[in-house]
DSSP file (Angstrom, degrees, kcal/mol; ACC not computed):
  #  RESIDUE AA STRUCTURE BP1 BP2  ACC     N-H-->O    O-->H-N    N-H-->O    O-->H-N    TCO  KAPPA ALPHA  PHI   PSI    X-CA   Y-CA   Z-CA
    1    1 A X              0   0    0      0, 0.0     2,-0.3     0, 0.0     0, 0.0   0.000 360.0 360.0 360.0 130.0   -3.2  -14.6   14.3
    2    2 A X        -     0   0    0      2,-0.0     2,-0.5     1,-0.0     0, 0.0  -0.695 360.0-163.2 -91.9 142.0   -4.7  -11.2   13.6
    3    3 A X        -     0   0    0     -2,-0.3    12,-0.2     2,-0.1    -1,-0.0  -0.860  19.9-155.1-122.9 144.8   -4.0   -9.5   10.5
    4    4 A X  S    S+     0   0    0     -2,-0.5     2,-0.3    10,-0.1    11,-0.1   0.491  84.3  59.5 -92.0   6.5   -4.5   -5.7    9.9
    5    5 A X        -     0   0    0      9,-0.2     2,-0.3     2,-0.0     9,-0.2  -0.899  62.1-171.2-119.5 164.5   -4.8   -6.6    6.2
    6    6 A X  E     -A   13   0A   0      7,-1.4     7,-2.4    -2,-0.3     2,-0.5  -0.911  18.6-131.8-162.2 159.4   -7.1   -8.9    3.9
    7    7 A X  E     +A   12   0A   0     -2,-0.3     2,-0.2     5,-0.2     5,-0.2  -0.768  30.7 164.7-123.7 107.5   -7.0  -10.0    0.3
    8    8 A X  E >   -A   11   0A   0      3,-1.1     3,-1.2    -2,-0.5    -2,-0.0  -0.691  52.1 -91.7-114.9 172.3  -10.0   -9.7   -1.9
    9    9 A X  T 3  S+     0   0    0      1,-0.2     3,-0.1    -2,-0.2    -2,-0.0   0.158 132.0  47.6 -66.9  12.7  -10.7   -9.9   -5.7
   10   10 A X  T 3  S-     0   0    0      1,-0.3     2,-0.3     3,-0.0    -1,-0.2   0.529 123.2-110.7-116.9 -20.1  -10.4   -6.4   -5.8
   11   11 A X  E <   -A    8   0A   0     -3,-1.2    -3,-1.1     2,-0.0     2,-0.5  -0.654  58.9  -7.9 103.3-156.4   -7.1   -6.5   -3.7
   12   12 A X  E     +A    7   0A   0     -2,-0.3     2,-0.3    -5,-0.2    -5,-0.2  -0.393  53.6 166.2 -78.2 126.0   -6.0   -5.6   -0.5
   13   13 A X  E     -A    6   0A   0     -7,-2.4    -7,-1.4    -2,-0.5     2,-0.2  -0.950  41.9 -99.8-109.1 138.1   -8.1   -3.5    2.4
   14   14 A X        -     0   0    0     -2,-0.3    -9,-0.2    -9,-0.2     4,-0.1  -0.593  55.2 -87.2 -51.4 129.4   -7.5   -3.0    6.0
   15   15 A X    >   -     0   0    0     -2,-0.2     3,-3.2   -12,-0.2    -1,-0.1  -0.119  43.2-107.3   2.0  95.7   -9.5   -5.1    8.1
   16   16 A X  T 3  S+     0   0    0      1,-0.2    -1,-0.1     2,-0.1    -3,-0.0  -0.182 106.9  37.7 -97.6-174.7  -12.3   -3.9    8.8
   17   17 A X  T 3  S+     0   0    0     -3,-0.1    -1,-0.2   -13,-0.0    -2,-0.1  -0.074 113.1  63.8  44.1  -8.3  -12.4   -2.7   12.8
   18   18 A X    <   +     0   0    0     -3,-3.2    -2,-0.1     1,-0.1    -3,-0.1  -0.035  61.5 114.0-131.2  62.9   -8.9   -1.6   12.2
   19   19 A X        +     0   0    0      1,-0.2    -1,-0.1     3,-0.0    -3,-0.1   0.148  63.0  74.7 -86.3   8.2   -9.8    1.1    9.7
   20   20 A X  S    S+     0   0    0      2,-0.0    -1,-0.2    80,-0.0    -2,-0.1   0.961  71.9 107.8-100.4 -34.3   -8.6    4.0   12.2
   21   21 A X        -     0   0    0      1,-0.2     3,-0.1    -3,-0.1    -7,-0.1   0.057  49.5-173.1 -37.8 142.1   -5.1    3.2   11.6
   22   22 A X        +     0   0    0      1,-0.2    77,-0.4    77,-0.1     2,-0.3   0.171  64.3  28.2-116.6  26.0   -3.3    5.6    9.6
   23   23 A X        -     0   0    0     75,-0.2    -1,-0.2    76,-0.2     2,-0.2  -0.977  52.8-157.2 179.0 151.0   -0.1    4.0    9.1
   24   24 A X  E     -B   97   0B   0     73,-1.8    73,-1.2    -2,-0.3     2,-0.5  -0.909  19.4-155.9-156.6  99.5    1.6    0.1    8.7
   25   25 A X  E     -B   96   0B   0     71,-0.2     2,-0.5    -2,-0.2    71,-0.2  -0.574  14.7-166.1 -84.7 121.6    5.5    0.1    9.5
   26   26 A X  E     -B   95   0B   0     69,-5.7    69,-1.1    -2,-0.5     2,-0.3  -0.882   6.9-159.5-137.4 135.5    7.3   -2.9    7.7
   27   27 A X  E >>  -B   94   0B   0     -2,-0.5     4,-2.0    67,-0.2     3,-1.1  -0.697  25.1-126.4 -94.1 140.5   10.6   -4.3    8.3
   28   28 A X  H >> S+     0   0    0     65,-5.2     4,-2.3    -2,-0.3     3,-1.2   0.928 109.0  64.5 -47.1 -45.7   12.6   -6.4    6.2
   29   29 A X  H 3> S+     0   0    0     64,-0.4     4,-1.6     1,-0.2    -1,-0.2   0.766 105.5  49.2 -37.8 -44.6   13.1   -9.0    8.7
   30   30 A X  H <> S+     0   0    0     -3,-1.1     4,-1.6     3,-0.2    -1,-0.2   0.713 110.6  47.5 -41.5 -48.3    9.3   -9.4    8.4
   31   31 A X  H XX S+     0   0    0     -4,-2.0     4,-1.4    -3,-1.2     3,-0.8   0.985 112.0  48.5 -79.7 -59.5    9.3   -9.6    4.6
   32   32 A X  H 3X S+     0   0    0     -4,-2.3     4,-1.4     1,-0.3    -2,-0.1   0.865 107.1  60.0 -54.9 -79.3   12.6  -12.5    4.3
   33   33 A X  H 3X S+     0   0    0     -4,-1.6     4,-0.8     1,-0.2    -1,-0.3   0.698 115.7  36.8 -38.5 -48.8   10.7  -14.6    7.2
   34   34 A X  H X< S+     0   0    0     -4,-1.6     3,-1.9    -3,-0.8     7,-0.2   0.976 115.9  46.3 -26.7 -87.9    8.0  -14.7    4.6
   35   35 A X  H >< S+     0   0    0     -4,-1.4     3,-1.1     1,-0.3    -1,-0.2   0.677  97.5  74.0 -48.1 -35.4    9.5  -14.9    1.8
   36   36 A X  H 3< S+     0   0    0     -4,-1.4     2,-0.7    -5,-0.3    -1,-0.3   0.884 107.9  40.1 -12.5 -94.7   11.8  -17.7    3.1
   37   37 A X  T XX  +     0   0    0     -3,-1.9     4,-0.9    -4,-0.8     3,-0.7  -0.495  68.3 165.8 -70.6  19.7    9.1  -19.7    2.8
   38   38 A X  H <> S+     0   0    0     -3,-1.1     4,-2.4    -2,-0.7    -1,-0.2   0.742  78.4  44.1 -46.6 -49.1    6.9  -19.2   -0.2
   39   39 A X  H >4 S+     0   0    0      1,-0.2     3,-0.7     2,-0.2    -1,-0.3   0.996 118.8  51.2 -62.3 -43.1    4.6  -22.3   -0.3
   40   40 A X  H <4 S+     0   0    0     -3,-0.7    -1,-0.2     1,-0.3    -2,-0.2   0.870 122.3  21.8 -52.5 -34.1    4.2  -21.9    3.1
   41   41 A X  H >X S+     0   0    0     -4,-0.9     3,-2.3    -7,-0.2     4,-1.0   0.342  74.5 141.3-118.6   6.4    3.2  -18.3    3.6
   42   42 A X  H <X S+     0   0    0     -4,-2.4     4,-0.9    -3,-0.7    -1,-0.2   0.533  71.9  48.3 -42.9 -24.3    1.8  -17.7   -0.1
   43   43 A X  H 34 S+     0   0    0      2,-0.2     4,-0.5     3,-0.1    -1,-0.3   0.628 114.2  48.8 -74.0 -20.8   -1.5  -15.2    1.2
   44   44 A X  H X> S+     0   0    0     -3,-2.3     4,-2.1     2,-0.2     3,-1.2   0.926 112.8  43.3 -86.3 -47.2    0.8  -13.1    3.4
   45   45 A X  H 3X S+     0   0    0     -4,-1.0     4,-1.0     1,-0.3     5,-0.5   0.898 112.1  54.3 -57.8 -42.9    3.4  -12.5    0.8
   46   46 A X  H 3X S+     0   0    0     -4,-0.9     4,-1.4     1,-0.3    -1,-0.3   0.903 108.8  48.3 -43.8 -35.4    0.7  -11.9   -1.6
   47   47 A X  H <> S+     0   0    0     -3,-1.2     4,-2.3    -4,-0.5     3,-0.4   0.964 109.3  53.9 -71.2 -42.0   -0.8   -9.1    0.9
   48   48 A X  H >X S+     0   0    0     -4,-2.1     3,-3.4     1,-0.3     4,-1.4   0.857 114.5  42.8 -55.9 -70.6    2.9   -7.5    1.3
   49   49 A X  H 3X S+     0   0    0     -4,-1.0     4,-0.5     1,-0.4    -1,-0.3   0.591 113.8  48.5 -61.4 -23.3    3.0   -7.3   -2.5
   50   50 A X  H >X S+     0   0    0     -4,-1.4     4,-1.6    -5,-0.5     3,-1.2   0.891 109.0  55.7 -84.9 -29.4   -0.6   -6.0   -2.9
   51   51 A X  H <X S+     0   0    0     -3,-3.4     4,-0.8    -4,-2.3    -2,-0.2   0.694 106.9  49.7 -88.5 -32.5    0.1   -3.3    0.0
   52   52 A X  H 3< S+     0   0    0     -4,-1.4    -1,-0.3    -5,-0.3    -2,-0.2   0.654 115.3  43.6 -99.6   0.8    3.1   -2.0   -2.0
   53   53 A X  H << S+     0   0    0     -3,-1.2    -2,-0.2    -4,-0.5    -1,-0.2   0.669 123.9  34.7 -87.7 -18.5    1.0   -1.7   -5.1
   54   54 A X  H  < S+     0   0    0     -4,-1.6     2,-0.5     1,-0.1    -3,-0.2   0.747 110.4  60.2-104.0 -41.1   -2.2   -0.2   -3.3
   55   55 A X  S  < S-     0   0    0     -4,-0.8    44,-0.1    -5,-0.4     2,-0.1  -0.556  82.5-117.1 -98.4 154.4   -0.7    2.1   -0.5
   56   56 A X  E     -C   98   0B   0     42,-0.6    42,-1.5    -2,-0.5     2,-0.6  -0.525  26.2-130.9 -91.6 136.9    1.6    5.2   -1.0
   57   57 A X  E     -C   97   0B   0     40,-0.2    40,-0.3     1,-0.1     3,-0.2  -0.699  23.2-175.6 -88.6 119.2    5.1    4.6    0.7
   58   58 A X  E    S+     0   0B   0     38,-4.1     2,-0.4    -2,-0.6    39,-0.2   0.985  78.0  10.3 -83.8 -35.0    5.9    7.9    3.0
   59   59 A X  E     -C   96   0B   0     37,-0.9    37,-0.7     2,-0.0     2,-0.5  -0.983  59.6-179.9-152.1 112.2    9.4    6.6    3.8
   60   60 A X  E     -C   95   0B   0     -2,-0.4     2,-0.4    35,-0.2    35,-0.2  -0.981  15.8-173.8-109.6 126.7   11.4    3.6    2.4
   61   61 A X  E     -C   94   0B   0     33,-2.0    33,-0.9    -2,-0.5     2,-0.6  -0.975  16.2-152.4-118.7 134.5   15.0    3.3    4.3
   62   62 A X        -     0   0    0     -2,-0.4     2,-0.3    31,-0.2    31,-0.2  -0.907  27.5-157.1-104.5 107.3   17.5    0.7    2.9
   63   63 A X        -     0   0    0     -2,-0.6    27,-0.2    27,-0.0     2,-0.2  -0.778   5.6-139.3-110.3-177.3   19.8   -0.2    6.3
   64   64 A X  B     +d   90   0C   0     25,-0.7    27,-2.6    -2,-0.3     0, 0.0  -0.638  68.8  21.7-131.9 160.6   23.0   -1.5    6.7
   65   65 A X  S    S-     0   0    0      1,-0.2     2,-0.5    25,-0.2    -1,-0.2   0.767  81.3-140.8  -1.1  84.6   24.6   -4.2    9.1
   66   66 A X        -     0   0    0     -3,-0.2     2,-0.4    25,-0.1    -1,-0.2  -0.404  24.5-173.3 -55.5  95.1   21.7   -5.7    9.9
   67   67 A X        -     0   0    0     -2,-0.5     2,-0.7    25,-0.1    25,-0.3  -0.833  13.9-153.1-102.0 143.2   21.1   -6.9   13.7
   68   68 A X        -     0   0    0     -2,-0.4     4,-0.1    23,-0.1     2,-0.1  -0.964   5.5-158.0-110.1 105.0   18.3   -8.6   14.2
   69   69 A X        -     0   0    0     -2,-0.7     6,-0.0     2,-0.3     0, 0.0  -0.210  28.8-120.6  -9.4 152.8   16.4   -8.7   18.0
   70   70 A X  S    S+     0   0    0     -2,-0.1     2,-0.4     5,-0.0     5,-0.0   0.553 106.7  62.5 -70.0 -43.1   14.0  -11.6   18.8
   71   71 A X  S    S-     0   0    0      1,-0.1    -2,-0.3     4,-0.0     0, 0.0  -0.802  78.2-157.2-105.2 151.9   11.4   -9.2   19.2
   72   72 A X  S    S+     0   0    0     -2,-0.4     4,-0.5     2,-0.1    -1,-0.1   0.342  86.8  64.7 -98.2 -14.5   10.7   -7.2   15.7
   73   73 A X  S  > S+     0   0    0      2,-0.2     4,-3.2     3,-0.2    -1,-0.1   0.887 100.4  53.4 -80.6 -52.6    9.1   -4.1   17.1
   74   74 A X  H  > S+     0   0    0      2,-0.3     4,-0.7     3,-0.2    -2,-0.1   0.433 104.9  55.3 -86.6  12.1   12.5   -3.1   18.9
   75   75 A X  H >4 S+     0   0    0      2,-0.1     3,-2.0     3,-0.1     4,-0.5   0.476 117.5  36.0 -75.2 -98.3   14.6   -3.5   15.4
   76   76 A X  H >> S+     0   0    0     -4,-0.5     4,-1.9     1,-0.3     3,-1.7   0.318 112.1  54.5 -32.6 -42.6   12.2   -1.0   13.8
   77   77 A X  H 3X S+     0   0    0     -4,-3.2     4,-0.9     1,-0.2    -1,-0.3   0.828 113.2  53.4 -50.1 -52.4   12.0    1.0   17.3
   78   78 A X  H <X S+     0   0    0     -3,-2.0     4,-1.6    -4,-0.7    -1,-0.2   0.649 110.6  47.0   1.5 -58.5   16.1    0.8   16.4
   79   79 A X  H <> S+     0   0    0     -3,-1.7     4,-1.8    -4,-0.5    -2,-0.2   0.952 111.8  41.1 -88.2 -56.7   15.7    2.1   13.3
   80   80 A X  H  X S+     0   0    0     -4,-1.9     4,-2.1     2,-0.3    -1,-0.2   0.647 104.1  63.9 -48.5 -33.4   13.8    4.6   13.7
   81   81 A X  H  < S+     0   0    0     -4,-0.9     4,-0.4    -5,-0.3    -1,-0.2   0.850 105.3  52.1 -71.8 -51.0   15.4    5.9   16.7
   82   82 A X  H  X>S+     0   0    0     -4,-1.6     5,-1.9     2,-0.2     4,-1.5   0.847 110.5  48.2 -72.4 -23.1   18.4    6.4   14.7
   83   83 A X  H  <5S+     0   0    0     -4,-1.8    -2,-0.2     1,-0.2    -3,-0.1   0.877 111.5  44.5 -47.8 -45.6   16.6    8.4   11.9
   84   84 A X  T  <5S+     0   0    0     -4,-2.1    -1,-0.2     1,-0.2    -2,-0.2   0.478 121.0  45.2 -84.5  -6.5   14.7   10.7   13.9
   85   85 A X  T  45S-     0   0    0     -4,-0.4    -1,-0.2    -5,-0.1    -2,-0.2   0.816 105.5-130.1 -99.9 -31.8   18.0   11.1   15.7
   86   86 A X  T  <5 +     0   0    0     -4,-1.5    -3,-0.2     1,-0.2     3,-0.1   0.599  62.1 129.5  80.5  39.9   20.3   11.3   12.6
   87   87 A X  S   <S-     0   0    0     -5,-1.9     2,-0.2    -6,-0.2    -1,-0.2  -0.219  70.8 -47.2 -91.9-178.0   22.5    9.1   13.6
   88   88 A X        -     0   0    0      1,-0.1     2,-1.1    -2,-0.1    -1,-0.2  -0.260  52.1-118.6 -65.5 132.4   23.5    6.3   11.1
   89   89 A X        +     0   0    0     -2,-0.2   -25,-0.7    -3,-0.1     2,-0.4  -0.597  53.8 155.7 -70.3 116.2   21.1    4.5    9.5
   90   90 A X  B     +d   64   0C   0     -2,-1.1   -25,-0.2   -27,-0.2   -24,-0.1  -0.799  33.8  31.1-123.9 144.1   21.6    0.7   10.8
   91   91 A X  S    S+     0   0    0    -27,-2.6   -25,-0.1    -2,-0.4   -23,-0.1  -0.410 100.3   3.5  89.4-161.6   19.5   -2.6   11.1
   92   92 A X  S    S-     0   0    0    -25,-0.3     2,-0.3     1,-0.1   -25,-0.1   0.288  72.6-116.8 -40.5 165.5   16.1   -3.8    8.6
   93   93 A X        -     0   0    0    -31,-0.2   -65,-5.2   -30,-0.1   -64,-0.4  -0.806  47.2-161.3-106.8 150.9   15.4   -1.6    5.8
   94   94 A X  E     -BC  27  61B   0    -33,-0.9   -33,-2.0    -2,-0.3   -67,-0.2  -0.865  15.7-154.3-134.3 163.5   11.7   -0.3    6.6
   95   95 A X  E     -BC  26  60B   0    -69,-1.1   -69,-5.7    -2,-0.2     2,-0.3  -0.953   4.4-156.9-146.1 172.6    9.0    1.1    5.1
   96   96 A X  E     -BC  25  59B   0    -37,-0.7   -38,-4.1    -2,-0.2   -37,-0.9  -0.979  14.8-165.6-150.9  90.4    6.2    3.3    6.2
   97   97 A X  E     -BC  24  57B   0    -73,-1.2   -73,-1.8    -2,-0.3     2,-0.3  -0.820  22.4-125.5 -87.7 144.8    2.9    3.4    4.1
   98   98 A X  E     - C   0  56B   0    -42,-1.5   -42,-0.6    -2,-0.3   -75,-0.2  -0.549  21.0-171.1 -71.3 127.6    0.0    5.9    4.3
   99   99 A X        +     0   0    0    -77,-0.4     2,-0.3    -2,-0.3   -85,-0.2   0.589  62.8  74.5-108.4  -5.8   -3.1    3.9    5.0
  100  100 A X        -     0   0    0    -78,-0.3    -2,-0.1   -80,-0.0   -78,-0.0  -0.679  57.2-164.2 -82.0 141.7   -5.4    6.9    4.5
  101  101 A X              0   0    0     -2,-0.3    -1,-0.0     1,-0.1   -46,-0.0  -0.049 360.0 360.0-118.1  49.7   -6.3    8.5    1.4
  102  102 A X              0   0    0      0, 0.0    -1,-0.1     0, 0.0    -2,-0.0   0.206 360.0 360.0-124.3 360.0   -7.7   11.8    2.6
């Protein structure tokens, strides 16, 4: 599995070849399957948690009655769709870090 982070003694970097991203969308749904699981998944949660100490959050959204899709792209697609639309905010809570610092 490819990951667009990795965890050094210094703390978390993007990857390197996928330094041209400017942006890393995360859904809760994403964080509970972790976290679920701690022994199991201990280096990714430890990257989420380094990611929200090293990169600036542009947008955090808390939703409400959460429906979950099989595929994860089309919650946040969901979510999003209703922000930019202004419709009710619904589904994961997301957030939206800047992966540039320029």
């Amino acid at each position: 599995m490819h990951s667009l982070f990795v965890l050094t003694d210094d703390g978390v970097q993007v990857a390197e070849g996928d330094a041209d991203y400017e942006y890393f969308v995360m859904s809760s749904n994403y964080r509970n399957r972790y976290s679920n699981e701690p022994h199991r998944y201990a280096d990714i949660i430890a990257i989420y948690e380094e990611i929200d100490e090293t990169y600036d959050t542009l947008l955090k959204v808390i939703g409400s009655n959460p429906r979950h899709s099989v595929n994860e792209m089309v919650n946040i697609c969901y979510q999003l769709d209703y922000l930019l639309n202004g419709g009710d905010i619904i589904g994961d809570d997301i957030w939206i870090y800047e992966l540039t610092s320029d």
